[in-house]
PAVEX-210199 format. One line per field, with one value per residue (C-alpha): residue in three letters; residue number from 1; x negated, y, z negated. Coordinates in nm, 4 decimals. Each point is the difference from the previous one (the first is absolute). Layout:
BEGIN
type	[ALA|...]
seq	[NUM|...]
xx	[X|...]
yy	[Y|...]
zz	[Z|...]
This chain:
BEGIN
type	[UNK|UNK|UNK|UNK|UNK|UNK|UNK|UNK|UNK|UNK|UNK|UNK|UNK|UNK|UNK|UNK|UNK|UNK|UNK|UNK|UNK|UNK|UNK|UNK|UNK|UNK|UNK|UNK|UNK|UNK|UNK|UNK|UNK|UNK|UNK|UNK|UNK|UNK|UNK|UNK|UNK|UNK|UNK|UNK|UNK|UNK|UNK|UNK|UNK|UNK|UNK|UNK|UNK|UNK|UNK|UNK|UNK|UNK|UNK|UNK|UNK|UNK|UNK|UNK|UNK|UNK|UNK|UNK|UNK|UNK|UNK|UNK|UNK|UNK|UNK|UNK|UNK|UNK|UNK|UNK|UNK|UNK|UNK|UNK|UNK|UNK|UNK|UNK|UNK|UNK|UNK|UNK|UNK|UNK|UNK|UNK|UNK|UNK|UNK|UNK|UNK|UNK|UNK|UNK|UNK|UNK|UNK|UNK|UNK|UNK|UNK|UNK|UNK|UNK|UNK|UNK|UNK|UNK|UNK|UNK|UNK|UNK|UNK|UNK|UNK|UNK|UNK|UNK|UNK|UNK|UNK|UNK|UNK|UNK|UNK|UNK|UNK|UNK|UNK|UNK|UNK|UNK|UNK|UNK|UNK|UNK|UNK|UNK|UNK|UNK|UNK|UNK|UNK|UNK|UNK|UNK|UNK|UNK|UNK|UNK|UNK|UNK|UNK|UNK|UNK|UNK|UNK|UNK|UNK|UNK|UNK|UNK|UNK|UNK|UNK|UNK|UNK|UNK|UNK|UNK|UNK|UNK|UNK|UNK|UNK|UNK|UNK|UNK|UNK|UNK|UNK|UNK|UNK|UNK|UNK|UNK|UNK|UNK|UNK|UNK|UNK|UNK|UNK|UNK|UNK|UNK|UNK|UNK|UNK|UNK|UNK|UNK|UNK|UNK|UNK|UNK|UNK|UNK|UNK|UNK|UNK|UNK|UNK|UNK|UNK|UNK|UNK|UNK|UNK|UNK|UNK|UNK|UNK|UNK|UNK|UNK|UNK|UNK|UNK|UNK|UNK|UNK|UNK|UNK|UNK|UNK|UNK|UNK|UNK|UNK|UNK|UNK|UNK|UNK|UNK|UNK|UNK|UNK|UNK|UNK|UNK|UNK|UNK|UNK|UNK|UNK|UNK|UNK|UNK|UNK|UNK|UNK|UNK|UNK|UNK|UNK|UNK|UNK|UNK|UNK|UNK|UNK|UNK|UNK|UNK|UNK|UNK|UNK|UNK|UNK|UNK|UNK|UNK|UNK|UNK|UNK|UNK|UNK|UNK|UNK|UNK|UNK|UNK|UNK|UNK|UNK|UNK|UNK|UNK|UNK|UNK|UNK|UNK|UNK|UNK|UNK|UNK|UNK|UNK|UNK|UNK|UNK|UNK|UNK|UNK|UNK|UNK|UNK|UNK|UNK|UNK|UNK|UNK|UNK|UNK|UNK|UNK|UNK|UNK|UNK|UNK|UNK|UNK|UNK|UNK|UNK|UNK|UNK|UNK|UNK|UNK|UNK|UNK|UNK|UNK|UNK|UNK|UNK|UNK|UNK|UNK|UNK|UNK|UNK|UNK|UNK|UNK|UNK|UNK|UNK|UNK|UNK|UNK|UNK|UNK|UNK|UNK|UNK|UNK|UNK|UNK|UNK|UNK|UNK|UNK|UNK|UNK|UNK|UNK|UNK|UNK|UNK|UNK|UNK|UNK|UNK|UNK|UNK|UNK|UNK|UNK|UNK|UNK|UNK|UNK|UNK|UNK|UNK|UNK|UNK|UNK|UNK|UNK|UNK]
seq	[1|2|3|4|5|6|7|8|9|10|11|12|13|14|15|16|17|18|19|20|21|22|23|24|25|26|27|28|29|30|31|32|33|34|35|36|37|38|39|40|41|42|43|44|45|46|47|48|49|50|51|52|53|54|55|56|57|58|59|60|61|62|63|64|65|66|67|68|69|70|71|72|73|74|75|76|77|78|79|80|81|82|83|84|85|86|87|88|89|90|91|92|93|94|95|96|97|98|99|100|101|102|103|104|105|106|107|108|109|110|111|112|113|114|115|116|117|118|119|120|121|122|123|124|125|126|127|128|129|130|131|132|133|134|135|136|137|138|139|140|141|142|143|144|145|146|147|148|149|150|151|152|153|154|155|156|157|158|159|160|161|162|163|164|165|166|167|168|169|170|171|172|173|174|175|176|177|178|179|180|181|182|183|184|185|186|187|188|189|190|191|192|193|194|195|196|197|198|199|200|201|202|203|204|205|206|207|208|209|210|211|212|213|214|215|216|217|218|219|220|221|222|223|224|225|226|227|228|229|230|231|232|233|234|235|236|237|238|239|240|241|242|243|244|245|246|247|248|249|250|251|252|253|254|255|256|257|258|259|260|261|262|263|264|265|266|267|268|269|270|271|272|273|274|275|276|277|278|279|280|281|282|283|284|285|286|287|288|289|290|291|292|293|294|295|296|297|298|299|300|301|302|303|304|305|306|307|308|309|310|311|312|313|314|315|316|317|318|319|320|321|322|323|324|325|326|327|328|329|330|331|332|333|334|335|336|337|338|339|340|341|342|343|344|345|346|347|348|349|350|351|352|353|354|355|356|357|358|359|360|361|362|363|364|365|366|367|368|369|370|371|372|373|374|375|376|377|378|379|380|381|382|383|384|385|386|387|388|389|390|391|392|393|394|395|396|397|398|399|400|401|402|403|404|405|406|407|408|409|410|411|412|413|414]
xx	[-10.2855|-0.2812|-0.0711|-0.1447|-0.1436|0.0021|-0.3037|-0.2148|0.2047|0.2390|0.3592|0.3491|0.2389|0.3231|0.0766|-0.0941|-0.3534|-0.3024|-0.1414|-0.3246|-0.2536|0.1062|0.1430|0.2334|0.0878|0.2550|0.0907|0.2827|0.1800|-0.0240|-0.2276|-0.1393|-0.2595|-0.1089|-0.2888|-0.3819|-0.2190|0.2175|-0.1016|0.1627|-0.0146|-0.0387|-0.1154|0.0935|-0.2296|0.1953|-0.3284|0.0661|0.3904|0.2881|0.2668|0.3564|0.3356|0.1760|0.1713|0.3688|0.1905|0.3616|0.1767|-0.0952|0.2442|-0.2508|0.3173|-0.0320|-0.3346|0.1433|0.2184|0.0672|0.3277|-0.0584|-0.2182|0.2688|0.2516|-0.2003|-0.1894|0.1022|0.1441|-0.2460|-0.2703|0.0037|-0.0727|-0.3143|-0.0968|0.1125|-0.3204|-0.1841|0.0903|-0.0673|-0.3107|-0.1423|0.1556|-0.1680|-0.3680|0.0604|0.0267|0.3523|0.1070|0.3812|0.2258|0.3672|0.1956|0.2357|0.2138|-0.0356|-0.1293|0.1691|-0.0331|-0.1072|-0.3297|-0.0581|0.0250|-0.2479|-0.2798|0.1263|-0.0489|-0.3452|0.1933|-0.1218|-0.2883|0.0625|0.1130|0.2567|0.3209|0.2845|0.3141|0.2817|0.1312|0.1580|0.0577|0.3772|0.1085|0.3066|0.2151|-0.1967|-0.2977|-0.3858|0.0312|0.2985|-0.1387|0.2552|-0.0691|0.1833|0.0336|0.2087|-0.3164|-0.1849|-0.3677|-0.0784|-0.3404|0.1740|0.3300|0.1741|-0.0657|0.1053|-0.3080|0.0813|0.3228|0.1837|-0.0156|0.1674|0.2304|0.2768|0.2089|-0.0503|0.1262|-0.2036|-0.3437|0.0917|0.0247|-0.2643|-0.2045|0.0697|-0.0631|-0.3648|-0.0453|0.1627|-0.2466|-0.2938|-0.0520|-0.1966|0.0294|0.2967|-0.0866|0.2320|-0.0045|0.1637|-0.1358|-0.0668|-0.3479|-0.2621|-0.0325|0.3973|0.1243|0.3804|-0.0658|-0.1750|-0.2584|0.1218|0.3901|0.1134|0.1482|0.2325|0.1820|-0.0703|0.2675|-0.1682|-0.2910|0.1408|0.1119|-0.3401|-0.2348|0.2910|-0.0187|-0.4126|0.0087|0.2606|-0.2542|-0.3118|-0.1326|-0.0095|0.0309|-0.2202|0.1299|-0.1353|0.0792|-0.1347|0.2244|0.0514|0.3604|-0.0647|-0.2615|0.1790|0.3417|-0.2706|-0.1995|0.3400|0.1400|-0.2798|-0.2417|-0.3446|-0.2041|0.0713|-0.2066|-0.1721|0.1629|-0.0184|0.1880|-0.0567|0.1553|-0.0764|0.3281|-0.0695|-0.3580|0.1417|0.2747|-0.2332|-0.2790|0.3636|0.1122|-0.3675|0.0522|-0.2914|-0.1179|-0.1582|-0.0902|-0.0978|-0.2438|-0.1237|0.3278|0.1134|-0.4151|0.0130|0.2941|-0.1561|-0.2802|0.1801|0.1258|-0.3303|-0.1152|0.3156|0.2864|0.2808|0.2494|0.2980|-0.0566|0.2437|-0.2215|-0.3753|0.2022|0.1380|-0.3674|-0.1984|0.2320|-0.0287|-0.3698|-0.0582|0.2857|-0.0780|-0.3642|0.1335|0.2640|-0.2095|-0.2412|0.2357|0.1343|-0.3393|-0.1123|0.3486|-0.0668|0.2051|-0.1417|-0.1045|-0.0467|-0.1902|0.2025|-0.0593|0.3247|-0.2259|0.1645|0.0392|-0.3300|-0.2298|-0.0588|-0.3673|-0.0288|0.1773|-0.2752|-0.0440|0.3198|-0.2488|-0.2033|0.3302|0.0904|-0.3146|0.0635|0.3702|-0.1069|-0.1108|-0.3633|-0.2239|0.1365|0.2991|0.0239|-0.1479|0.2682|0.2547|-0.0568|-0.0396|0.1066|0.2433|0.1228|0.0272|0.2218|0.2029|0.0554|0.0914|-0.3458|-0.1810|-0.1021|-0.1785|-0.1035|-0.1906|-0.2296|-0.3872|0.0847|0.0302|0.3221|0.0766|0.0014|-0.3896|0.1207|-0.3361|-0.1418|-0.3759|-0.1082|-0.3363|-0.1352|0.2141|0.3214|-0.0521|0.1220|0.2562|-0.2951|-0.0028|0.3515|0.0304|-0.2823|0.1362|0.1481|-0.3143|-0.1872|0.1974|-0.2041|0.2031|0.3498|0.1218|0.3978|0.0719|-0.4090|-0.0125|-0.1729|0.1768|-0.2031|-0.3875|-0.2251|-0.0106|0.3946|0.0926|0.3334|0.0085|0.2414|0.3130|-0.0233|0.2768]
yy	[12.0287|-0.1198|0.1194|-0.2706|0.0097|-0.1939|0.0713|-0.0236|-0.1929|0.0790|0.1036|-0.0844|0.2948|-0.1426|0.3141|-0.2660|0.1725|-0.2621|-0.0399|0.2699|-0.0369|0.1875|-0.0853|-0.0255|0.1255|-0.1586|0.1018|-0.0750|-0.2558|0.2867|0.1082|0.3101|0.0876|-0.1218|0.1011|-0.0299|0.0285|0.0020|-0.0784|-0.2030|-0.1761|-0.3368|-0.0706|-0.3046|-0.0726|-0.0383|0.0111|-0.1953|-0.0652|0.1744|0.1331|0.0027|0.1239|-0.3379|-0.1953|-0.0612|-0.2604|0.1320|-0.3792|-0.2488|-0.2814|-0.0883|-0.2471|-0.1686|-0.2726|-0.3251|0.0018|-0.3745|-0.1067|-0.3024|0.2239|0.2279|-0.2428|-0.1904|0.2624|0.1491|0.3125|0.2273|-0.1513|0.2210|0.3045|-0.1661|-0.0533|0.4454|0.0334|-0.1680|0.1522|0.2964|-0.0203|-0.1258|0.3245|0.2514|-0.1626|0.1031|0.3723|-0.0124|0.2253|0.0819|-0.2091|-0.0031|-0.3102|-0.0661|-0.2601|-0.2348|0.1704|0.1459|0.2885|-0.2488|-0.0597|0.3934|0.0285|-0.2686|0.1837|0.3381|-0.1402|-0.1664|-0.3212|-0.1295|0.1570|0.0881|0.3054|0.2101|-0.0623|0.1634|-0.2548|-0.0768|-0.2732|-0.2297|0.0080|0.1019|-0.2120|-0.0690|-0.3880|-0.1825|0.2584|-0.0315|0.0463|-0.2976|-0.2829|-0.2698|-0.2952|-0.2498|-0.2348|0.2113|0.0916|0.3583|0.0175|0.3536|0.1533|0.2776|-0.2027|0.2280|0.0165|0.2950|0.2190|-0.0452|0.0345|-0.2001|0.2000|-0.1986|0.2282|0.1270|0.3264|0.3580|-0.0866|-0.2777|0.1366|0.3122|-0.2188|-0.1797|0.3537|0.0934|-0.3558|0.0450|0.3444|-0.1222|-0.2784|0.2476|0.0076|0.2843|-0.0655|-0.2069|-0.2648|-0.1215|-0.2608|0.1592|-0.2618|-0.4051|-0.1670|-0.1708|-0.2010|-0.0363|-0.2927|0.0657|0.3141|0.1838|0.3359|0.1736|-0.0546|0.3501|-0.0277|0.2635|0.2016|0.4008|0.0751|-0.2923|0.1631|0.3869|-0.1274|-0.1145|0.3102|0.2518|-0.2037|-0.0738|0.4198|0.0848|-0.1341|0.1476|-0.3621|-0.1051|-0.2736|-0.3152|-0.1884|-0.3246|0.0586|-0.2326|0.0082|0.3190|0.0800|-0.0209|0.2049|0.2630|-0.0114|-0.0381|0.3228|0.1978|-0.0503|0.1640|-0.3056|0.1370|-0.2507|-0.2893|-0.3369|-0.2319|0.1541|-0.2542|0.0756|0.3738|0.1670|0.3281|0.1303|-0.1440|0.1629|0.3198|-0.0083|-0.0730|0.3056|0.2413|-0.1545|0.0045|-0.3799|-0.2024|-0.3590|-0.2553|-0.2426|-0.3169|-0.1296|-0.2476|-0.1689|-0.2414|-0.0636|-0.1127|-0.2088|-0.2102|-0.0179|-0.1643|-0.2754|-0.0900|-0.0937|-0.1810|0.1878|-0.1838|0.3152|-0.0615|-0.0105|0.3097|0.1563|-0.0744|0.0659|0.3190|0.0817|-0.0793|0.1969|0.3070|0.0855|0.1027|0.2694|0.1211|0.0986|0.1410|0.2297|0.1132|0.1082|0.1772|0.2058|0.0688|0.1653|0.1949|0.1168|-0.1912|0.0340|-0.3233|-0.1186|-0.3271|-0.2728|-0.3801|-0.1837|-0.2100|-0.2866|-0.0482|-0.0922|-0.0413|0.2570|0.1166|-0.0190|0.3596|0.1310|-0.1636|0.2234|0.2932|-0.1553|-0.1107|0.3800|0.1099|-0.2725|0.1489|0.3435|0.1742|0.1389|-0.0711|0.3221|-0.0483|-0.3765|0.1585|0.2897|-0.2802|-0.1420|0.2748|0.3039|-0.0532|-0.2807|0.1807|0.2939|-0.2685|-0.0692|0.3202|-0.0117|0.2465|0.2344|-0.2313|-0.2521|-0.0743|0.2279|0.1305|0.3305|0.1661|-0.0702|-0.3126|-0.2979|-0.1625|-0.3282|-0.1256|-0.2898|-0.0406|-0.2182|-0.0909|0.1930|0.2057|0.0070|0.1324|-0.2930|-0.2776|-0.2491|0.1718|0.0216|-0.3989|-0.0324|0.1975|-0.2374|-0.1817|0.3300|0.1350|0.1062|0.1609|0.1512|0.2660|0.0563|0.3790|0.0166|-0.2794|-0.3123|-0.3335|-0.2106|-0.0587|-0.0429|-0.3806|0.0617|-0.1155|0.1995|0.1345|-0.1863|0.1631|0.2684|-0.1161]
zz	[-11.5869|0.1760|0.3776|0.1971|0.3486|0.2790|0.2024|0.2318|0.2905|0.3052|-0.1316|0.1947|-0.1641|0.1617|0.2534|0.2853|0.0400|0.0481|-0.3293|-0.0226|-0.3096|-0.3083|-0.3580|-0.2466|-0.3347|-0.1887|-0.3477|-0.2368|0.2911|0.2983|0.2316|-0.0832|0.2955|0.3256|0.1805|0.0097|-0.3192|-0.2825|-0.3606|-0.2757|-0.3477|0.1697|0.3585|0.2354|0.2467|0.3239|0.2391|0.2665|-0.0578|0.0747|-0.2702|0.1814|-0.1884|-0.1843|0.3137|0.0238|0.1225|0.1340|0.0152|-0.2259|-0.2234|-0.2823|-0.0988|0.3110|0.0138|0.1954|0.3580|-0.0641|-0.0481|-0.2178|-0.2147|-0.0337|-0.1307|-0.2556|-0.1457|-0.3377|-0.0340|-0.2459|0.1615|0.3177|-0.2710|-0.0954|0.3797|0.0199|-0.2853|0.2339|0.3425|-0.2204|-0.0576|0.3575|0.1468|-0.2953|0.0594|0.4024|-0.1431|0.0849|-0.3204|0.0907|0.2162|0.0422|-0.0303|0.3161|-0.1933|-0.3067|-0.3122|-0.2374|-0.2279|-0.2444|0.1683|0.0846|-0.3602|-0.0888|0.2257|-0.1128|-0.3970|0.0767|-0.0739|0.3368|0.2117|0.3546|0.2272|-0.1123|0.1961|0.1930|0.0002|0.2185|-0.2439|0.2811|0.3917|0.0619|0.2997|0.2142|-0.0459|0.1953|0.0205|-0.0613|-0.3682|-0.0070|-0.0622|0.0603|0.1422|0.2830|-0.2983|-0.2742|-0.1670|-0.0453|-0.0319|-0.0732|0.0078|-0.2417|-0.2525|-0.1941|-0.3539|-0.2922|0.1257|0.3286|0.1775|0.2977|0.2861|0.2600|0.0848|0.2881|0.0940|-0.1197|-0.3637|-0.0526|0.1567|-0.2417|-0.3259|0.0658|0.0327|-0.3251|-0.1885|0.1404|-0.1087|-0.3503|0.0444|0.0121|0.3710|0.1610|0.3734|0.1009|0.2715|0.3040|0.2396|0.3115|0.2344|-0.0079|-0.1391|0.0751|-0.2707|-0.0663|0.2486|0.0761|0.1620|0.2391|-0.0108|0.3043|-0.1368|-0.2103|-0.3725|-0.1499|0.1957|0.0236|-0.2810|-0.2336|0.0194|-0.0204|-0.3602|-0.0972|0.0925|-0.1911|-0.2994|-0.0136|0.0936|-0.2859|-0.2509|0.1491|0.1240|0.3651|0.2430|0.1631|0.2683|0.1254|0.3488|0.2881|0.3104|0.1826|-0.0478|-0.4201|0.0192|0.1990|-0.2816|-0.2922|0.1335|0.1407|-0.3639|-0.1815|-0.1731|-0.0758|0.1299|0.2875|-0.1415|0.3196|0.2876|0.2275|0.2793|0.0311|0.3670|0.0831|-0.1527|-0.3099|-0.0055|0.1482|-0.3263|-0.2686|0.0933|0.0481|-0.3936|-0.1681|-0.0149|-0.1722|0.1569|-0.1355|0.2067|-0.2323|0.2697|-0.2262|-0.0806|0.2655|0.0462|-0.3203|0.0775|0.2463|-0.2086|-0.2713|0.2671|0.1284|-0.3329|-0.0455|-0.1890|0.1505|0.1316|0.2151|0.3324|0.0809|-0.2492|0.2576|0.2664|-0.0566|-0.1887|0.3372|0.2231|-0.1831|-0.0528|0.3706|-0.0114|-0.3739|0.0819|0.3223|-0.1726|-0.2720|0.2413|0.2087|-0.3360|-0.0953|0.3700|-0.0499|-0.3169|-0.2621|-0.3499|-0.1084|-0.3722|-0.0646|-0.1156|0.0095|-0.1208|-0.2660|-0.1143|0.3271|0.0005|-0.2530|-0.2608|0.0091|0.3982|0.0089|0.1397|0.3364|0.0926|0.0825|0.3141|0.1486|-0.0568|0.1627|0.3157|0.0075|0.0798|-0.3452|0.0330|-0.3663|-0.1678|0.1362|-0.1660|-0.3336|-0.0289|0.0848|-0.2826|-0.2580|0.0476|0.2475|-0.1903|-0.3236|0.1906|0.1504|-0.3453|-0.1625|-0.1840|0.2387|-0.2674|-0.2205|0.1988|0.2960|-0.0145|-0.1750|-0.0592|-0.2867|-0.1919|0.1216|-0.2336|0.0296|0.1792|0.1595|0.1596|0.0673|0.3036|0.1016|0.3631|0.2057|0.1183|0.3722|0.2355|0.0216|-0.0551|-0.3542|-0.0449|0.0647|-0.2861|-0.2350|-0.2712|-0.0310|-0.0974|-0.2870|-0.3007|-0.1854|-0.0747|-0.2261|-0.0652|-0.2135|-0.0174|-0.1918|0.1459|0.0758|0.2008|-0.0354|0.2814|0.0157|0.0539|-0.3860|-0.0341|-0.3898|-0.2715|-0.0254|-0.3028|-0.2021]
């Protein structure tokens, strides 16, 4: 196979060093080398760019692309899958090359990426959001009616679920379903308007259920987890990673460092939230309410767990917000707290331990699968960090590339 290098401008190798000038040999979809002056078959000029490991995104819902409610009830089924393709594609031409789904698609649509049938980063799922009656992931309504972000459908089960018994069948329909990570709601929403973030969901012994049977079959937990006393069951119980961690206390802090807990914060959601409303997405008011109260404490806790120590994986809750803004997470990372490197490891190799994938990605080093993503100028300071979407020239996934430097993303190879 053919060896080709990457040379000639400042590397970031994922260990949370500043990036330093070197390059990178890729050959047969792995790095092969890394360091100064190496020699190859073909030659990328990287001179004045910087080649960082292929990002990932720890919380996105590519099935998700419209909060409305009206939207939700009058659009067609199948056609949300075509709107996935899409949502797809915008987070590949970021360099985003591996995300993990937080709720919404199905094995179906790993598949399709996995098979070249659709082009986009490859995916970790969670299949659907397993929620209390009445929880964030219910999505009755005062009237009779349920609006959910997520139905149920053959690919993906009901999880609406209460009591040991329940919360342990609905375990193992999601790993039948082709789940790797098994998501939980063990507080209130935002974005859900019957309930509230700082309320808890699930009781300790739900939740006991849930980590054994994610742990029997080698997979682990996720927990949405917002108000202080959810946090503190989700952590105490064993999840892997707490998602937005809103209301953090020093306990809760003090329990995640003592468990090895993951956080990730999902600065970028409820931002994007009252984004949406002042360009006029009509939300319920409980909805802007709840949104405006929170962002104050959010940034406030995740800075407080980043001074501590917490490890922190970069995550944005896309779908959320718009697919293809992921990016903008990383300078609310840096203004939480998280110095440049910091923000970079967040966001690849940190992320791709959070996700089990430490060993092959994440990194430049040799081994590891060549994910890479070229950017124009350094990556030193938040300034460049906030910049960074806009100077994307190029993305490779398994050495091979995906997305030219006018940001084309390549047709899918099937």
């Amino acid at each position: 196979m053919a060896r080709t290098v990457f040379g000639g401008g400042q590397v970031f190798d994922g260990s949370g060093s500043a990036p330093a000038a070197g390059d990178v040999a890729v050959e047969d979809g792995r790095v092969v080398e890394v360091g100064p002056g190496l020699e190859g078959d073909e030659r990328i000029d990287c001179s004045g760019r910087t080649v960082l490991p292929g990002l990932i995104d720890s919380h996105v819902h590519i099935m998700s692309s419209d909060l409305n409610l009206t939207n939700r009830f009058l659009t067609p089924f199948s056609y949300a899958f075509y709107q996935a393709a899409r949502n797809l594609r915008r987070t590949l031409a970021l360099g985003i090359t591996t995300v993990r789904d937080a709720g919404g698609a199905d094995l179906g649509v790993k598949q399709a990426v996995e098979n070249g049938l659709v082009q986009g980063p490859r995916m970790q799922i969670s299949v659907n959001i397993i929620s209390t009656t009445g929880g964030h992931g219910d999505h009755w309504l005062p009237s009779g009616l349920s609006a959910p972000i997520f139905g149920a459908h053959p690919g993906r089960p009901e999880t609406v679920v209460d009591g040991p018994d329940e919360m342990r069948k609905a375990a193992r329909t999601l790993l039948r379903a082709g789940a790797e990570v098994l998501k939980v709601c063990t507080t209130g929403g935002v974005i859900s308007p019957g309930d509230d973030p700082r309320h808890a969901q699930f009781t300790p012994e739900e939740l006991a259920v849930l980590v054994t049977e994610a742990r029997m079959q080698g997979r682990y937990v996720m927990a949405h987890a917002q108000g202080t006393d959810g946090i503190k069951n989700a952590v105490r119980a064993g999840v892997r990673s707490v998602e937005h961690g809103i209301y953090l206390d020093d306990e809760a802090i003090e329990l995640m460092l003592e468990h090895g807990t993951w956080l990730v914060p999902t600065l970028l959601a409820p931002v994007s939230v009252l984004r949406a409303v002042e360009h006029g997405m009509a939300l319920p008011e409980a909805v802007v309410r709840k949104t405006r109260e929170v962002i104050e404490a959010h940034t406030e806790s995740v800075s407080r767990a980043i001074e501590a120590g917490v490890r922190i994986a970069m995550g944005t809750d896309s779908g959320i917000g718009p697919h293809g803004t992921n990016l903008e997470e990383l300078p609310l990372l840096a203004g939480a707290g998280l110095s440049v490197p910091g923000v970079l490891a967040a966001t690849t190799s940190s992320a791709a331990e959070l996700l089990g994938l430490g060993d092959e990605l994440g990194r430049l080093a040799p081994g590891y699968r060549a994910d890479l993503v070229l950017v124009d100028g350094t990556v030193t300071e938040p300034s460049d960090l906030a910049a960074l979407a806009s100077r994307v020239r190029g993305v490779w996934r398994d050495g091979v590339r995906v997305v030219d430097a006018t940001g084309t993303v390549a047709p899918a190879a099937a």
